[in-house]
C-alpha positions as CSV (number, residue, x, y, z in Angstrom):
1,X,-63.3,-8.0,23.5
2,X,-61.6,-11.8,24.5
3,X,-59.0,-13.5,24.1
4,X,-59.1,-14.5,20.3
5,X,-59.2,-11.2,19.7
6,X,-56.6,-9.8,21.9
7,X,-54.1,-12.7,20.3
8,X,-55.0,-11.9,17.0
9,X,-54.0,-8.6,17.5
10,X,-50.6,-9.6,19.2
11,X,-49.6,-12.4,16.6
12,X,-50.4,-9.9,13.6
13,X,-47.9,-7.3,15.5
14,X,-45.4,-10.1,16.3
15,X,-45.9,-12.0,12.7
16,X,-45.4,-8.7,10.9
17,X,-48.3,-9.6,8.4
18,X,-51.9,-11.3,8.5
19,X,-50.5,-14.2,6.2
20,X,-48.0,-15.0,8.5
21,X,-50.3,-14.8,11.9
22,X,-52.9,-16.6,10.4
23,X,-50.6,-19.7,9.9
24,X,-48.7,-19.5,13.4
25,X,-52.4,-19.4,14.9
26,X,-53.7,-21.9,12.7
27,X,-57.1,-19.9,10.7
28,X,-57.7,-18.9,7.5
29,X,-56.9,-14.9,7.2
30,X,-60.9,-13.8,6.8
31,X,-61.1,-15.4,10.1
32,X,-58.5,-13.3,11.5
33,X,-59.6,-10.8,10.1
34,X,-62.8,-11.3,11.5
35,X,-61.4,-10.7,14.8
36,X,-59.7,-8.0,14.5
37,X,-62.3,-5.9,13.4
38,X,-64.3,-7.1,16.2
39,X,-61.6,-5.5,18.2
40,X,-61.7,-2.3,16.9
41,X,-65.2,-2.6,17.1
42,X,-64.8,-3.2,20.6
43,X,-62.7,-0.4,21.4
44,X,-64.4,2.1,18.9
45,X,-60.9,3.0,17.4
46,X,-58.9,1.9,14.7
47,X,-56.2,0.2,15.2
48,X,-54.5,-0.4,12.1
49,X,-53.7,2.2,9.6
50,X,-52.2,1.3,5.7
51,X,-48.4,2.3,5.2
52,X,-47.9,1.3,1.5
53,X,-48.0,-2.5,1.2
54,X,-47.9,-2.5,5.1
55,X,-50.6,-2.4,8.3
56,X,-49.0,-0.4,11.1
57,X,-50.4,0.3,14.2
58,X,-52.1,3.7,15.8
59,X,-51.5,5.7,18.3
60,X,-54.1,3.9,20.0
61,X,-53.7,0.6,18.7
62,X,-49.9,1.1,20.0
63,X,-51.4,1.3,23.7
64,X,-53.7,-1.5,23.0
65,X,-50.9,-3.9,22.2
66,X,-48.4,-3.3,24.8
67,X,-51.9,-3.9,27.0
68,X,-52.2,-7.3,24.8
69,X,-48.3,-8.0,24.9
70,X,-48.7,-8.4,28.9
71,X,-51.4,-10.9,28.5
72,X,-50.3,-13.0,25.6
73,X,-46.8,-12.9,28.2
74,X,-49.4,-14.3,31.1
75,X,-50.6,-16.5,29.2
76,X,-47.1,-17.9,27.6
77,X,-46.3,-18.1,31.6
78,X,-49.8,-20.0,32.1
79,X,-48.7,-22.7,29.4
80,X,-45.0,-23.1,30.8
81,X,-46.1,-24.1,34.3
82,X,-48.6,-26.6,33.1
83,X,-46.6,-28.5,30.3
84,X,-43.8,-27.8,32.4
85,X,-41.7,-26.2,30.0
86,X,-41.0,-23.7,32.9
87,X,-37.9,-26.2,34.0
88,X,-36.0,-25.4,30.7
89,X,-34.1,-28.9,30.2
90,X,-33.1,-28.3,26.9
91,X,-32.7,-25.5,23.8
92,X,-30.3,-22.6,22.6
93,X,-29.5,-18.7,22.8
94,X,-27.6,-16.9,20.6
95,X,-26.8,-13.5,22.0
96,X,-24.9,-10.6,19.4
97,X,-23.7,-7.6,21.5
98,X,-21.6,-4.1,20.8
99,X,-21.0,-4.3,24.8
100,X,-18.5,-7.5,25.5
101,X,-18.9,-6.7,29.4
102,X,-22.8,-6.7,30.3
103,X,-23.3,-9.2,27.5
104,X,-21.2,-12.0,29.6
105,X,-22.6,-10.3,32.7
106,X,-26.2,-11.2,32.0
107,X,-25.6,-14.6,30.3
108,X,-23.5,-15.5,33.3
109,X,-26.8,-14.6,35.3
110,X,-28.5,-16.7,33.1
111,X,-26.7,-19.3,33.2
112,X,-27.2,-19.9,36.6
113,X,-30.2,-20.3,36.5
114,X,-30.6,-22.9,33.5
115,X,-27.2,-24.6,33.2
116,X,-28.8,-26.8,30.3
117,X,-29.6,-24.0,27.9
118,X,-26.6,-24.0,25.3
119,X,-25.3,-20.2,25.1
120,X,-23.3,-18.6,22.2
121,X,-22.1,-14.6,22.3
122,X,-21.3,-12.9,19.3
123,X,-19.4,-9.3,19.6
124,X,-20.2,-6.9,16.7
125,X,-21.3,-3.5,15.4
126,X,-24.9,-2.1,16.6
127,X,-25.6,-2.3,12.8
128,X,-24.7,-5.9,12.8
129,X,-26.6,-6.5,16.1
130,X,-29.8,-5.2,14.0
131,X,-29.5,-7.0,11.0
132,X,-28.7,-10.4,12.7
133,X,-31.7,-10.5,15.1
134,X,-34.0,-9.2,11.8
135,X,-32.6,-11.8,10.2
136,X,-32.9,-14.7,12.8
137,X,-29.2,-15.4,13.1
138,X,-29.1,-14.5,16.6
139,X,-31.9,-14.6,18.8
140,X,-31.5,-11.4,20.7
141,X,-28.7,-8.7,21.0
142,X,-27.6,-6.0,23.0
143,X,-26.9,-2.4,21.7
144,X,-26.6,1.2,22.3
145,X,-29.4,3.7,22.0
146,X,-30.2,3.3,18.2
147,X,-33.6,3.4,16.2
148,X,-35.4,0.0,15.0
149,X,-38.0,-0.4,12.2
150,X,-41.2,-1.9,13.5
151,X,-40.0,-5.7,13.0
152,X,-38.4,-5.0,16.1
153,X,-38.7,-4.4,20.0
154,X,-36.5,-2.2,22.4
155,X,-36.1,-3.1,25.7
156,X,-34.0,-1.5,27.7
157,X,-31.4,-2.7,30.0
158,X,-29.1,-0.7,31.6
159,X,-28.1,2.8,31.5
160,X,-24.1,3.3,30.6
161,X,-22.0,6.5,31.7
162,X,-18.6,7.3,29.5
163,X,-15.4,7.0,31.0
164,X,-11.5,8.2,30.3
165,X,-9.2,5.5,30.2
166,X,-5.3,7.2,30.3
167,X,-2.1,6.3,31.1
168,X,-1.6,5.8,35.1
169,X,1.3,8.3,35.1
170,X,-0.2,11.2,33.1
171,X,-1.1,14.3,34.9
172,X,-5.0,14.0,34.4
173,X,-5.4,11.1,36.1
174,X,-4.8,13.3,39.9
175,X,-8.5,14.2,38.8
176,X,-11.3,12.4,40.2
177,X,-13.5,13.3,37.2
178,X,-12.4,15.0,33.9
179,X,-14.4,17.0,31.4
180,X,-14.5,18.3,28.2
181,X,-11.9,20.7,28.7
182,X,-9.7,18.5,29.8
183,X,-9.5,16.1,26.7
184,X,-10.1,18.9,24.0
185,X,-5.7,19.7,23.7
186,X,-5.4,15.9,23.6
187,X,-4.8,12.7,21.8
188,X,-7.7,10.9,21.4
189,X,-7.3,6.7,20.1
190,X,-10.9,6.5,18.3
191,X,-12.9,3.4,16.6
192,X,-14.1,3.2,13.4
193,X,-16.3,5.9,11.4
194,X,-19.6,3.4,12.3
195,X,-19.0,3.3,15.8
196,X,-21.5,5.4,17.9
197,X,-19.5,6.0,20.7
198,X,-16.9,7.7,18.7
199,X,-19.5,9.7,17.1
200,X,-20.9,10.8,20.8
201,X,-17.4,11.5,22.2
202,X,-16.3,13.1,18.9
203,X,-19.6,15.4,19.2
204,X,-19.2,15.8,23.0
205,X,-15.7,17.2,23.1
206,X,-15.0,18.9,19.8
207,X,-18.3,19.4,18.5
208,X,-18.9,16.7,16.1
209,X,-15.3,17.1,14.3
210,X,-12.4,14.8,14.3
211,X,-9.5,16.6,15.6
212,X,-6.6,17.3,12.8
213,X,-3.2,15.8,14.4
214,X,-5.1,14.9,17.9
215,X,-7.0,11.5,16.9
216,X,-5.8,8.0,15.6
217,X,-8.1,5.6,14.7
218,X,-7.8,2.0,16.1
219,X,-10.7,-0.6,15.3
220,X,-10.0,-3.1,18.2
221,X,-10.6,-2.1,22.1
222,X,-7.9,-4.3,23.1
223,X,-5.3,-2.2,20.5
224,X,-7.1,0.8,22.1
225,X,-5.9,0.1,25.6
226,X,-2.8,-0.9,24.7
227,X,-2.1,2.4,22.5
228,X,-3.5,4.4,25.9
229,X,-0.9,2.2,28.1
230,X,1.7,3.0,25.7
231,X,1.3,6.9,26.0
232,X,-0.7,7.1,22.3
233,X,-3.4,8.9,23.6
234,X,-6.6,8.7,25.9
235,X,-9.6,7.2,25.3
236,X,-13.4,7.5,26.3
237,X,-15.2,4.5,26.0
238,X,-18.4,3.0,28.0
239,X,-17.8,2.5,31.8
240,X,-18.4,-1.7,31.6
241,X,-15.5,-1.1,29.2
242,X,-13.2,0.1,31.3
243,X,-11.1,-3.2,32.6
244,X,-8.7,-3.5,35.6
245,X,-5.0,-2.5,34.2
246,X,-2.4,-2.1,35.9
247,X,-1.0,0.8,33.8
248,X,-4.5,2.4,33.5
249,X,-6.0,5.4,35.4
250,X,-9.9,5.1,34.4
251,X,-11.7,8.7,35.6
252,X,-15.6,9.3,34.9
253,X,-16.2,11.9,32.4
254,X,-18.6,14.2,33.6
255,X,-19.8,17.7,31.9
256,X,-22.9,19.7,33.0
257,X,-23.0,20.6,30.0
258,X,-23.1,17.5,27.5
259,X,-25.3,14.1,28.1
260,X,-22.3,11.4,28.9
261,X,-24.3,8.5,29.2
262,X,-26.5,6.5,27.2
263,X,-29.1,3.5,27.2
264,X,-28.2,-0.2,26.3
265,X,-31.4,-2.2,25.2
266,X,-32.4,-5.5,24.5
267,X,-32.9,-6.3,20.6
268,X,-35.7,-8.9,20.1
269,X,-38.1,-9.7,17.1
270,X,-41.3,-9.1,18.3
271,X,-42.6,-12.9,18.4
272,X,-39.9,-13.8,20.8
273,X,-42.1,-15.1,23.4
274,X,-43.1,-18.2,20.8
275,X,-39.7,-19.9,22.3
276,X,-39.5,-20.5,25.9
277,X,-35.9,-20.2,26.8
278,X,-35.9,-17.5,24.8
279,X,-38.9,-15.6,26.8
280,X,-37.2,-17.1,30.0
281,X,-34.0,-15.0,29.1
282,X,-35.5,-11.5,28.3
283,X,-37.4,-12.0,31.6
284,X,-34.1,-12.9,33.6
285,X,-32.5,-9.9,32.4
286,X,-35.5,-7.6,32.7
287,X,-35.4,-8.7,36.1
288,X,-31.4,-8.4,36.9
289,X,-31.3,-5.1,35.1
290,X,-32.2,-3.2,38.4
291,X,-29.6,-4.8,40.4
292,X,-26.9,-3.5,37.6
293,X,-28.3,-0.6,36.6
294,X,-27.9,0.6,40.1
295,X,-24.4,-0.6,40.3
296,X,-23.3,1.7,37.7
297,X,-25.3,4.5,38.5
298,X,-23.5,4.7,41.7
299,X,-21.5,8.5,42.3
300,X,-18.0,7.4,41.4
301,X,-18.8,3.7,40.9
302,X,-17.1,1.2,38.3
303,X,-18.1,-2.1,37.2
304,X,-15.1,-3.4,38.3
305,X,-13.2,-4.1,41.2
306,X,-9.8,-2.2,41.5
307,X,-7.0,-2.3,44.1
308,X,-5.5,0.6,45.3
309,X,-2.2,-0.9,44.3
310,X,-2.6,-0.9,40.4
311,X,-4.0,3.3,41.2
312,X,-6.9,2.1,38.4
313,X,-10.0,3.0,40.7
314,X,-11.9,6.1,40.9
């Protein structure tokens, strides 16, 4: 087992196909092949099995790659440092998120670190967040807990808890947490049908069903919060979306008996380390994610800062 043969492995998992690894490494596709079998040789397992049209990997060729992933990453680190690329002068990011708040929270991070990188954020559904990273439109995204063909990588980021946003006069808000109980006799302002944290909350408090006379659809979080300031309804959205208003009362939502929280993970095509501010960013916010993650995950905690004068903390 070396090197060629580790990489082959990687690039034909991060291509998607031999044709197209064979051309990013620069050999003919016997060659590669060549080396791959060598590999399995190597490890006395295969590693590749036939799924149609398509070569996916084993449950032991699935160990052997994230073991090859952290030395092609190495390596990439290796290269940076001696043609310098590891200063970042120059290039772009396009980011797609469902999560407006810990998008601009890691980018922000980011961009503190390498002012010259040109940033763009894009706000949109989890299914457009997959389809634009498949596609290449965006170079990475953020979204909820969601499944991904093998094109692409998961890496999670930060774990979110659900809150209550509700007016700050209304008689819940003297909790300090609420539960299901609490919100199953009211009026809840929900997104669309393809949003998956109205399916969750939907699921959570009434069992999957949409309420008959105790639910109004809204599509836009900022029309959400202003229907919840204006006495509407209530609304359970994630905790990072939970921003300081003064007419708002925001309360965790916690049930022993339901999971409120959920995952948000870094989208990524699985060759993303072949651009350098692009590798440099997933890194960055692998490394932050801690830091937040604990942040949130703090008893009574809120992304935000809230003054006892507006009554919108915890």
């Amino acid at each position: 087992m070396n090197f060629t043969q580790i990489r082959a492995l990687y690039m034909v998992v991060s291509e998607g196909s031999l044709a197209a690894a064979a051309q990013a490494i620069g050999v003919s596709q016997p060659t590669l092949s060549q080396h791959l079998q060598a590999l399995e040789a190597a490890s006395e397992t295969r590693l590749f099995e036939k799924r149609g049209r398509r070569l996916a990997l084993t449950e032991a060729g699935q160990r052997l790659f994230q073991a090859a992933e952290k030395v092609m990453v190495a390596s990439q680190q290796v290269d940076d440092l001696m043609t310098r690329r590891g200063a970042l002068t120059e290039g772009k990011i396009t980011l797609i998120s469902d999560t407006p708040a810990l998008a601009v929270e890691v980018l922000a991070r980011f961009r503190a670190r390498h002012p010259e990188i040109e940033l763009t954020l894009r706000i949109a559904s989890v299914r457009q967040v997959l389809g634009e990273v498949r596609e290449g439109s965006a170079d990475a995204g953020i979204a909820t807990d969601t499944p991904v063909g093998s094109d692409l990588v998961l890496r999670p980021l930060w774990r979110e808890r659900l809150w209550v946003s509700l007016p700050l006069d209304h008689p819940l808000s003297a909790k300090p947490a609420l539960d299901r109980s609490d919100l199953q006799t009211e009026t809840l302002l929900l997104r669309d049908a393809r949003s998956r944290t109205r399916a969750r909350v939907l699921n959570i408090v009434h069992g999957g069903e949409t309420p008959a006379l105790r639910a109004i659809e809204i599509g836009d979080r900022t029309a959400i919060r202003e229907g919840v300031a204006r006495g509407l309804g209530l609304s359970v959205q994630s905790q990072s979306e939970c921003a300081p208003d003064p007419r708002l009362a925001h309360r965790p939502f916690q049930d022993p008996s339901a999971r409120s929280d959920f995952v948000e993970n870094l989208v990524l095509r699985r060759n993303y380390r072949r651009a350098p501010e692009l590798a440099a960013f997933v890194d960055l916010a692998l490394e932050e994610a801690a830091g937040i993650d604990a942040a949130l995950d703090a008893p009574g905690a809120a992304p935000w800062t809230f003054s006892a004068k507006t009554g919108g903390g915890p």
